[in-house]
Every structure is written in C-alpha cells, then in structure tokens.
N, C-alpha and C positions, 0 to 999 in steps of 0.2 A: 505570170505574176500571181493568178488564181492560186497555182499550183504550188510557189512557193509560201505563200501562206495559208494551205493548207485548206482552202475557201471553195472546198465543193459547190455548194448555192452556188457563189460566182462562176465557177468552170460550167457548170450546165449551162448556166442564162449565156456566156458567151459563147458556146458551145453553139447554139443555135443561130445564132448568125451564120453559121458554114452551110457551105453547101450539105444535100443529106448524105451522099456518101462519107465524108468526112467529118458526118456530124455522130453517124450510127458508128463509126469507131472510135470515136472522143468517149462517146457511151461506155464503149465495149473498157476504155484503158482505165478507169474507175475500178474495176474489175479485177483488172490482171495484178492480184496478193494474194498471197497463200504460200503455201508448199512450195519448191524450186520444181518436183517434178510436176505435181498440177498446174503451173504457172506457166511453164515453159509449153507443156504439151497444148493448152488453151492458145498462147501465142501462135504457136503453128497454123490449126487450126479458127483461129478467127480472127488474126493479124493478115497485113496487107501483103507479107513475106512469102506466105507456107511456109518452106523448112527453109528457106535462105533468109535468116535470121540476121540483124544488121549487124556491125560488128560490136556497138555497146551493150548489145542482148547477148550476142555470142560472147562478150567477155566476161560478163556476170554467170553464164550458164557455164565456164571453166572454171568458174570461182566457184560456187553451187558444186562442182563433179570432186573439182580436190575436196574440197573440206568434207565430203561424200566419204574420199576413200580414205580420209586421214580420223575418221569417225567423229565428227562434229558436225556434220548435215543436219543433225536432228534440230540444232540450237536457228540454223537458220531461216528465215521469212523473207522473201520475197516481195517488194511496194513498190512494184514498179509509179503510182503517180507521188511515188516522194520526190520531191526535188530542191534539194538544199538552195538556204536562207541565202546564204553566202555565191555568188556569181564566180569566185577565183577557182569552186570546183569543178575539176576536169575529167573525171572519171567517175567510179563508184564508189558512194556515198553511205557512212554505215550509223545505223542508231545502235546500242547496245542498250537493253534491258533486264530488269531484275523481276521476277516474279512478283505481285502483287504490288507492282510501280506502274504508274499512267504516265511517267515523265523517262525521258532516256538518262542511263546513267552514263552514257557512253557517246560523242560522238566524231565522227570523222572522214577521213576518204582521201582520195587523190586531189592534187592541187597545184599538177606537172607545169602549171600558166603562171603561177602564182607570181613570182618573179620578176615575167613579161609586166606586168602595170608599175612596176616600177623600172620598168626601162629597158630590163637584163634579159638574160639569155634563161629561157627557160631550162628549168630540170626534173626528172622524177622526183617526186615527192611524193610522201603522204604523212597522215599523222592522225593524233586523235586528241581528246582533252575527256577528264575525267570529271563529273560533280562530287569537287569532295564533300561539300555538305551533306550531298543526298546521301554518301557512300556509310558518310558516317553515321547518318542518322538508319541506317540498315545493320550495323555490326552492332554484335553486344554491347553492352558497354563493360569497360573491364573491373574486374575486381578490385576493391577499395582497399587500397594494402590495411592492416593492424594499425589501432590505433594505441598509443600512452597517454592517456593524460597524465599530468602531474602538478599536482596540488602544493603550493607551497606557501609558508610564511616569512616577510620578507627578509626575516635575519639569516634563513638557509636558501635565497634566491641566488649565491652562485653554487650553490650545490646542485639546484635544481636545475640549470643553465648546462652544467658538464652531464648531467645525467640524459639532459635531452638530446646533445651533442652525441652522447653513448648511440642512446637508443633508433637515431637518425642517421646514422653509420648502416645500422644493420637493416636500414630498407624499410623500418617501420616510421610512421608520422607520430610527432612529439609534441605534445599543446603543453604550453604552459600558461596556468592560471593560478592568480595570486588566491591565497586560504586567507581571508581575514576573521573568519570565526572559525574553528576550530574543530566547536562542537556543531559546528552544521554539513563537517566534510563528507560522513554518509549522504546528507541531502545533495551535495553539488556532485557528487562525483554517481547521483543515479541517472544521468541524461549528456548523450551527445551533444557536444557545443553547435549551435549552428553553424553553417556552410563544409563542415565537412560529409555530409552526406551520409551513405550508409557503408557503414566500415562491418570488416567479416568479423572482428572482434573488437572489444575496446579493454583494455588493461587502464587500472587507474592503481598512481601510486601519490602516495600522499607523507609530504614531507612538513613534518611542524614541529 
C-alpha cells in the first residue's frame, strides 16, 4: 500500500518490522531506478536471485533489449518501486513523460485480469490514456487566422452581413460592428475587439 502511494517514509517505518535480511533488501529495492542496463546489472548483483532473475524482471528486461535494438532505449527509465494505483494491473506498468513536466503525460500497462472481477474469462490486454489537458497546455498554441472587421451603418447592415458571409468562406474571421458616428470610425477601427485574441493581421473595412 506504501508503495502504491508512493509513500517512502511509510515503506521504511514498515520496513523495519522485517526480519534484517529482508529488511536490508526492502533497503536495497528503493534503489533499483535508473538506466535498464545499471538496474538490471545491480539486480544481479544485490537481488536475492543472481542471474536467475524472476520472470516479471526477466520480462521487463526483454522489453528494455527490443526497444534497445529498435533504437528507443534511450527514452527509457527503469522504477522498479513504482507500483500502479490501480490493483486490475497484471504486468508492466508505463508512465510516459514530457521534458520539463513533474506529472506523467502518459499512463498505462497490462491488465490481462481485468475482466476476471467482473466475472469473465480473462484476456491480453493493455492500454493507455493520455492527459489531454496537460498535452495541450505543452503544444503551441496555433496561429489566430486574419481578422475583418467591418464597420457599418445601419442602412448598409445587409451589405455588411453578405460581405462577412464573403469574407468567412475564405477561412478568415468577420466581426461585425454597428458605426454610429461616422466621423469616429479611424478611432474604433484602431483596437482589437475583445475576446478575439491576438490575430496575425486585422483588416478593417468600413461601410457608411
């Protein structure tokens, strides 16, 4: 339970209730993240195994060798004391990350059981879910198409209506705002209407 919520402090204090052999490798599996080949060679080396590694270490270390020879090794990190929130996972459990993010953008794994708690015949499975929030707030944001304003006075407002319909066709955005003075349409037509943002150009055309 420690270990699914991620509650070091609590994994040591109950740590210590074990016996010491089993306490000084509780110690040691805090440890074992890094690199797939410094992780695995340490496991060797200071796991209860030697080289006869069990078989969910030995499946993760095939996963670790392909994505190796298919040149995406680099991307991955080995945590061995991660252990998903979720109980229905059956296998290996993936976080995906984005440079300069503390939260995963990515997460997922095996969940061959999943099924069984509702009744059924288990099957391979796996999957993932993505944070579109996060996703979004990582990507540019896109360019503000062109703007038209168009200024009008109410005796030429269906002129100004088919001209926006024009202008709206061809993928640019169309504001229509009524001119009641006239002689002030240099002043209204020097300033962005609110909520449209920041547009790459503005065209104002002005009908009176």
């Amino acid at each position: 339970a420690a270990l699914r919520e991620r509650d070091w402090v609590r994994f040591r204090r109950e740590a210590q209730l074990l016996d010491p052999g089993a306490r000084e490798i509780l110690a040691r599996f805090l440890s074992w993240r890094g690199g797939p080949a410094s992780v695995f060679d340490r496991l060797v080396r200071e796991g209860p195994w030697g080289a006869d590694l069990p078989p969910p270490v030995g499946e993760l270390k095939a996963v670790a060798e392909h994505l190796d020879r298919i040149g995406r090794g680099g991307a991955l990190y080995v945590d061995l004391p991660m252990l998903p929130k979720h109980a229905y996972y059956s296998g290996i459990v993936v976080e995906g990350f984005v440079a300069g993010t503390g939260v995963p953008l990515l997460v997922g794994g095996r969940y061959d059981s999943l099924l069984t708690q509702e009744g059924k015949r288990g099957l391979p499975a796996l999957g993932f879910a993505v944070d579109a929030g996060l996703l979004a707030s990582l990507l540019p944001p896109p360019p503000s198409p062109p703007v038209v304003r168009i200024l009008f006075t109410q005796e030429r407002f269906s002129e100004a209506f088919r001209e926006a319909e024009e202008v709206r066709r061809t993928g640019r955005v169309a504001v229509l705002e009524p001119l009641r003075d006239v002689a002030g349409a240099s002043v209204a037509a020097s300033s962005v209407p609110a909520g449209l943002g920041v547009a790459e150009s503005v065209e104002v055309r002005v009908l009176s």
